[in-house]
Every structure is written in C-alpha cells, then in structure tokens.
VOBA-1610 file (N, C-alpha, C; in pm, whole numbers, padded with zeros to 5 digits, always signed):
BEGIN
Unk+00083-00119+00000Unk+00000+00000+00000Unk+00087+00125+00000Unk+00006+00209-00108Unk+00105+00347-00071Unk+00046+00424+00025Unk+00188+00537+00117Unk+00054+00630+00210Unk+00010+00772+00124Unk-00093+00841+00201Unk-00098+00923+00100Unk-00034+01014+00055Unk+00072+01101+00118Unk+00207+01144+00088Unk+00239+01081+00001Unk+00290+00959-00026Unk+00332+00932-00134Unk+00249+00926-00256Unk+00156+00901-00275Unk+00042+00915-00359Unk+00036+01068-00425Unk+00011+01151-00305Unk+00040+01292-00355Unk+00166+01361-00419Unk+00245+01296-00408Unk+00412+01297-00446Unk+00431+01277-00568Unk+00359+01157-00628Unk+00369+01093-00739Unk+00244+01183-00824Unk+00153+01195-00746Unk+00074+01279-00871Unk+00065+01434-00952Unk+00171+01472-00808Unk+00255+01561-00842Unk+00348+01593-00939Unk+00389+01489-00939Unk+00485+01458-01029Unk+00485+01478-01170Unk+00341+01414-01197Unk+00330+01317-01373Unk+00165+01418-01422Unk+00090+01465-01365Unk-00056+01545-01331Unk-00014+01631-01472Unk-00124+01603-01508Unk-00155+01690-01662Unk-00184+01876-01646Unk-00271+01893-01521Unk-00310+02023-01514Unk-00344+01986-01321Unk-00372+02105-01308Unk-00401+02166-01113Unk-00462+02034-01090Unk-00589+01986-01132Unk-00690+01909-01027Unk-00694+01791-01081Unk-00573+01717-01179Unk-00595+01614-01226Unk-00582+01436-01102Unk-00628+01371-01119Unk-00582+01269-01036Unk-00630+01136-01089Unk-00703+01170-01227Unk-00709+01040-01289Unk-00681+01018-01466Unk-00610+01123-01485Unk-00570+01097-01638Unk-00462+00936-01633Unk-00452+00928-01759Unk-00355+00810-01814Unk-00259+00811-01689Unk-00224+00954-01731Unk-00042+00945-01670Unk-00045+00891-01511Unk-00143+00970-01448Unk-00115+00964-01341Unk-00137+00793-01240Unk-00262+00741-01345Unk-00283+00596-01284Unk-00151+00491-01337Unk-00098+00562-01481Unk+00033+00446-01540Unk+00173+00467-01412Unk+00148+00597-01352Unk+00262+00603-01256Unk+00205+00580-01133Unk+00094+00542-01053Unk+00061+00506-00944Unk+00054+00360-00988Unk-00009+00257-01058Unk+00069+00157-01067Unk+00159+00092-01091Unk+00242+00169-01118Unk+00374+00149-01116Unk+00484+00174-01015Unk+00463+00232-00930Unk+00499+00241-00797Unk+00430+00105-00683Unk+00333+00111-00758Unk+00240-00001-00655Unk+00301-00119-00702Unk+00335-00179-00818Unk+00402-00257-00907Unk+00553-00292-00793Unk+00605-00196-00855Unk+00748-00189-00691Unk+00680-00271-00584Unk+00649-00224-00561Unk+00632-00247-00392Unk+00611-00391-00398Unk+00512-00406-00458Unk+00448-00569-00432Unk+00555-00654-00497Unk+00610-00597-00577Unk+00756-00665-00658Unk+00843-00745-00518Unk+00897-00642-00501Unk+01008-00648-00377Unk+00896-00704-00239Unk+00809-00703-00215Unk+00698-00783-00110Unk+00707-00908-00185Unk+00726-00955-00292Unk+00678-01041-00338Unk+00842-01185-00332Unk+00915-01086-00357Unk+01101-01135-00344Unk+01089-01204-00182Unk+01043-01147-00100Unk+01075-01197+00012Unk+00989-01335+00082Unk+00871-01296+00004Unk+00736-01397+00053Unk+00701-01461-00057Unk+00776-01528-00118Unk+00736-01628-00221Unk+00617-01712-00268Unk+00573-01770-00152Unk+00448-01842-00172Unk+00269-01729-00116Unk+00327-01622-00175Unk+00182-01542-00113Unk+00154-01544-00262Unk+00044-01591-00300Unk-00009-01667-00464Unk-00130-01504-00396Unk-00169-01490-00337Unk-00315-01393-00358Unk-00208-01196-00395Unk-00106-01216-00321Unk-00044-01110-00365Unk-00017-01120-00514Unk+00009-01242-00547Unk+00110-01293-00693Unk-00011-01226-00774Unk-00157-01263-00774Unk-00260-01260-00876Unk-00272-01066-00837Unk-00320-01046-00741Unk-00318-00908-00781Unk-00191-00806-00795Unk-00034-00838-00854Unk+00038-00806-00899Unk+00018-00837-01069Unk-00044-00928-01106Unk-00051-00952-01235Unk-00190-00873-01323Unk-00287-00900-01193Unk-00402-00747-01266Unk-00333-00652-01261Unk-00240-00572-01181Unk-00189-00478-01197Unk-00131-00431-01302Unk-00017-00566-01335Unk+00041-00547-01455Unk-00034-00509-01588Unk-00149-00595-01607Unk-00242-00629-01696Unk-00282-00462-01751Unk-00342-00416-01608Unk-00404-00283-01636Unk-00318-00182-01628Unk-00197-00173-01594Unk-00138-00073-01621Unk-00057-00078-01775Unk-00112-00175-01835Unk-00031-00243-01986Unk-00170-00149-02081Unk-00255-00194-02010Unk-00378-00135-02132Unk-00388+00007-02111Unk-00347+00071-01989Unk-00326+00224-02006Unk-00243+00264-02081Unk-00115+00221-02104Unk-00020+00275-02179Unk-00057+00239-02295Unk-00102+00121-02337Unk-00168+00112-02465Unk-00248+00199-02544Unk-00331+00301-02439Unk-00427+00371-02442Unk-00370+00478-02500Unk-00272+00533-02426Unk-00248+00670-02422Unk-00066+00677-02524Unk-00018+00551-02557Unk+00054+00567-02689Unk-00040+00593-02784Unk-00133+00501-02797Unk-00253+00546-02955Unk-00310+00668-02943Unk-00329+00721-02815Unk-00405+00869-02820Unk-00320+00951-02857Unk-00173+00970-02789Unk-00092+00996-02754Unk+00077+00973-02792Unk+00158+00959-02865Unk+00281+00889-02845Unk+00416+01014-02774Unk+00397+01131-02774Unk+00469+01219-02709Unk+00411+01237-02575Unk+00303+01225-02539Unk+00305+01242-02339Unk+00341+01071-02328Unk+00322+01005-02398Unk+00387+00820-02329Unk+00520+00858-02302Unk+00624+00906-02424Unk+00714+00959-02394Unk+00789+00955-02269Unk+00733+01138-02240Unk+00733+01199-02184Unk+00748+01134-02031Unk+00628+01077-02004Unk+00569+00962-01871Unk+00657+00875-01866Unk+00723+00809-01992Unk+00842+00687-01964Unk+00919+00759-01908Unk+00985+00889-01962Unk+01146+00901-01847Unk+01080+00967-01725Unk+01003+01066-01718Unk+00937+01091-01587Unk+00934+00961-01490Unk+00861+00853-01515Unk+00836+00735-01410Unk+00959+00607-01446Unk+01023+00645-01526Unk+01153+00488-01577Unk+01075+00363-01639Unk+00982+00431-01684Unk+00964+00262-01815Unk+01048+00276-01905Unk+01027+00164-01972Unk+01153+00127-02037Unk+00990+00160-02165Unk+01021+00189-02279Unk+00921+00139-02417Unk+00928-00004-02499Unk+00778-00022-02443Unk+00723-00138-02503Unk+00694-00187-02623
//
C-alpha cells in the first residue's frame, strides 16, 4: 500500500493540469509504484499466490493504459516513460 504522501508525491509529479488525479499518466505512474512495492513484497514472501494474482491485474491494467495513451498519444507516453523509468514497449 502506498501512504498518502506518497500518492500525492507521485501525482505531483506526472498530473496533466491543477486538479488532475485520474488521467492516463497519473494511474500508469501510481501503478507502477504499486508494481514496486508488491515486486520487492513479493522477493521476500514467495508463496503469497493472492499477492502474486493481484500483482498480475496490476500489470495487466497498467499495460492497457499505456496502450491507451501511446494510440491517443505517443509524445506524453514519452514523456511519462522518463518521468516514471519505463523502459518502451
């Protein structure tokens, strides 16, 4: 879980305009931080299979956002890759 400081940190970060908190960018970089976490939770506790499955919806849906917002978009994907460190898919 993130706290909300960090949440606010990150949307800070990647936020299209003042009051944004649910464009592309900002959910492709809050799961992706969330991604981390459960990553490295996941290194230590091997057999937690209910963490394993909702690390892989995660993946799933943070795959079809970027999907989203390269076709809308291919300069803010960009942009959002070196901002948050994806690598392009």
């Amino acid at each position: 879980m993130l706290k909300k400081k960090q949440k606010e940190s990150i949307v800070k970060k990647v936020r299209v305009h003042e009051t944004d908190t649910g464009s592309p960018e900002v959910q492709i970089a809050l799961l992706t931080k969330k991604i981390d976490v459960l990553a490295d939770h996941l290194k230590d506790n091997k057999k937690d299979n209910h963490s394993r499955k909702g690390l892989l919806q995660m993946v799933a849906d943070r795959r079809s956002h970027i999907k989203y917002l390269k076709k809308k978009d291919e300069k803010r994907f960009t942009e959002l890759a070196k901002k948050v460190g994806l690598k392009d898919k």
